[in-house]
N, C-alpha and C positions, 0 to 999 in steps of 0.2 A: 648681603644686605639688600633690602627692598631698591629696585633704583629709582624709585621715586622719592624714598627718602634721602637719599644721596643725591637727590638733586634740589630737595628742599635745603638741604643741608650746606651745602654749596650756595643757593641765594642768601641763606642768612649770612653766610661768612661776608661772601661778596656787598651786602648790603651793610654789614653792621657797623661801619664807619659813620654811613649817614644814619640807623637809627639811634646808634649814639647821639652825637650832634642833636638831633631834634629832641629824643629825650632828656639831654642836658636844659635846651631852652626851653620843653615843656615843663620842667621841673622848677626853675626858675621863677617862671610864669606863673604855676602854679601857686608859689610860697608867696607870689605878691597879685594873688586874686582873693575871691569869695570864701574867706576863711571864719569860722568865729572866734571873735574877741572876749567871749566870756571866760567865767572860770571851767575848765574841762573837767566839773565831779559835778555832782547832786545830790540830793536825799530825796525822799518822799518818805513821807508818814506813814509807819503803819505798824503794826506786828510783825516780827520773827522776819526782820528785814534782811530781804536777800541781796548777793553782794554782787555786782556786773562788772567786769573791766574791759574794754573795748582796747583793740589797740592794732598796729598795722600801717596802712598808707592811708594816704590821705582824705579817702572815701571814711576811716576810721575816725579821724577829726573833724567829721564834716563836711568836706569841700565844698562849696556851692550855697552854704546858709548861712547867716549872720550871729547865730548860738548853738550851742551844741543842744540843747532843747528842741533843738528842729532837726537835730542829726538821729545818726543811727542809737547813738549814746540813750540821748533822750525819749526819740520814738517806743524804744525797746523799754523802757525803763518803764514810763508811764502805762505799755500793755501790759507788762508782765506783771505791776502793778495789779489792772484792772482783771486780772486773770486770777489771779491768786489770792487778790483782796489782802495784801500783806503790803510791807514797805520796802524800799528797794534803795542802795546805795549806789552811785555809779562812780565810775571814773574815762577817761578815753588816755591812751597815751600812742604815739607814732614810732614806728622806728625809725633810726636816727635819719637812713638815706632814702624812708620810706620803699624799703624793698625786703625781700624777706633774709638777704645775705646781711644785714644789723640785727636781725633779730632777735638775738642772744645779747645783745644791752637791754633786751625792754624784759624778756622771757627768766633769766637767768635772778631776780627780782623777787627771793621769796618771801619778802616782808609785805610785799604786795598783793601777792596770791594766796596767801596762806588761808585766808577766812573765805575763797571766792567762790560762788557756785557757779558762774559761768563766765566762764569767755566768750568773748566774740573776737576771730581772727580774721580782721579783712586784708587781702594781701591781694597782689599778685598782677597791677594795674603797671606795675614800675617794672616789674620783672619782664613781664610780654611787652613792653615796649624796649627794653634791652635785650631782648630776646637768648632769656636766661635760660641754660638745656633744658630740656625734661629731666636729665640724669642728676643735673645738680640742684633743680627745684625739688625734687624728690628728695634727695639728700638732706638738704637744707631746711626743708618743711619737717623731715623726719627726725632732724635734732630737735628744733624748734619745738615740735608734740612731744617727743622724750622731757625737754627739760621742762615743761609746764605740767608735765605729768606727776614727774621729782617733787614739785610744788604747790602742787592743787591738794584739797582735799579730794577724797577716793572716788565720793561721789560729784565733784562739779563735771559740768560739761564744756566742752570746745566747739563754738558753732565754726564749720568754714565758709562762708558766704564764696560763693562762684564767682569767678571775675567779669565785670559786666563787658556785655558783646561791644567792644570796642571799636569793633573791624566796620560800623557806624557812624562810627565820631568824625563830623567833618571839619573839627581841629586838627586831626593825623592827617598829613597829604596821602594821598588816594595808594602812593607804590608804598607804603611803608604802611597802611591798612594793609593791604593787600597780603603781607609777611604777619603782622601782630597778630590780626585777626585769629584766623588758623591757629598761631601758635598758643595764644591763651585759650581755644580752645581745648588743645592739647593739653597744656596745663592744669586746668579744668580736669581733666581725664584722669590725670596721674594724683591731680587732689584725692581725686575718692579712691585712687587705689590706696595711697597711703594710710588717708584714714580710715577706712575699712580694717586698718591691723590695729588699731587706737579705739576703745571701748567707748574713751571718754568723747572721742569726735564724732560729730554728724557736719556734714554738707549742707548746705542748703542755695537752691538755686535763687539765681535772680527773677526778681516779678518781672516776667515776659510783657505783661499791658504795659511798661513802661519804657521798652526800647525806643519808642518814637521821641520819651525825652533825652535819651543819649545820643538820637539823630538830629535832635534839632534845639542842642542845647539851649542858643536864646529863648525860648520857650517853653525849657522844661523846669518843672515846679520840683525841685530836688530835693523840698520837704516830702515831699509828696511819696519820690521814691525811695526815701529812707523809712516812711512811715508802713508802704506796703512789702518792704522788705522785711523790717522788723515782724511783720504779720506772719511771717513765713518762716520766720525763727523760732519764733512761740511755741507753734504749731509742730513745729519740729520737736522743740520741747516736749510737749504733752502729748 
């Protein structure tokens, strides 16, 4: 084995205690910040309405906006909307630990997906701060695509939104950036291998103009970045 991954491999151990720990009170923190209080479904009016289910961590319910109409749920909803010129039904739901190891409480849901043309899987913000393997994110993601596969119809799609550049955030203290960082990149990597063997999956990256709002969160407009994210999904679409 490479020895520099044997010696990456050894910091995560030697560290994972504290990024436990912080990921616990990040999490915490989280469920009692900037969440929305609305109902997490929608409609829009239209013709031959297509069906969206959003679901994942907590970038998936919004984080950082007051309604899910300002989240990824609604951004997406409202282009794909004006793209198609038809009507669209949403919904958003989270996994339980917001990591992708619950995943199969929300996935295994075929009364849910049965009519769906798209997914949106946002994942993978909870895992790289636990610093979940490659071996068993791959695993894990690869049941997760299996069972929603079981349950979709033939033709919906799976969008996987990239994990946003974390290794950023100066909420993560600097030595434990310094390990996430990296490894959701990594992450990130083993994403599109997996989905590359999944017809119904595409990848889609994060909108790069927008790292400055993940470096300087008090100042970032997270409508903003949900709205040119969703752009990038579409576009993936079509």
């Amino acid at each position: 084995m490479d020895p520099m991954t044997v010696l990456r491999g050894l910091m995560h151990l030697a560290a994972r205690p504290l990024i436990t720990a912080h990921f616990v009170a990040q999490l915490h923190d989280v469920r009692n910040t900037a969440f929305p209080r609305d109902a997490g479904s929608g409609v829009i009016l239209g013709t031959n309405p297509e069906r969206v289910v959003v679901i994942g961590d907590f970038t998936a319910i919004g984080y950082g906006t007051v309604s899910h109409e300002l989240g990824i749920a609604g951004h997406f909803a409202r282009q794909l909307a004006r793209r198609s010129g038809g009507g669209v039904e949403w919904s958003t739901e989270a996994f339980p630990d917001l990591t992708i190891r619950t995943a199969g409480a929300v996935v295994n849901n075929e009364a849910r997906f049965a009519r769906t043309d798209v997914v949106i899987m946002m994942i993978g913000i909870g895992d790289a701060l636990k610093v979940t393997s490659a071996a068993n994110w791959s695993r894990m993601l690869e049941d997760a695509l299996a069972q929603l596969s079981a349950v979709l119809p033939i033709d919906a799609r799976i969008l996987i939104p990239d994990i946003p550049p974390i290794e950023v955030y100066p909420g993560i203290p600097r030595p434990i950036r310094a390990i996430v960082g990296p490894h959701a990149a990594l992450l990130n990597r083993t994403t599109r291998t997996v989905a590359a063997s999944h017809s119904q999956a595409v990848c889609v990256a994060f909108p790069r103009e927008h790292i400055g709002d993940v470096s300087s969160p008090q100042n970032a407009h997270a409508s903003a970045v949900y709205s040119s994210w969703a752009r990038l999904m579409i576009d993936e679409l079509c």
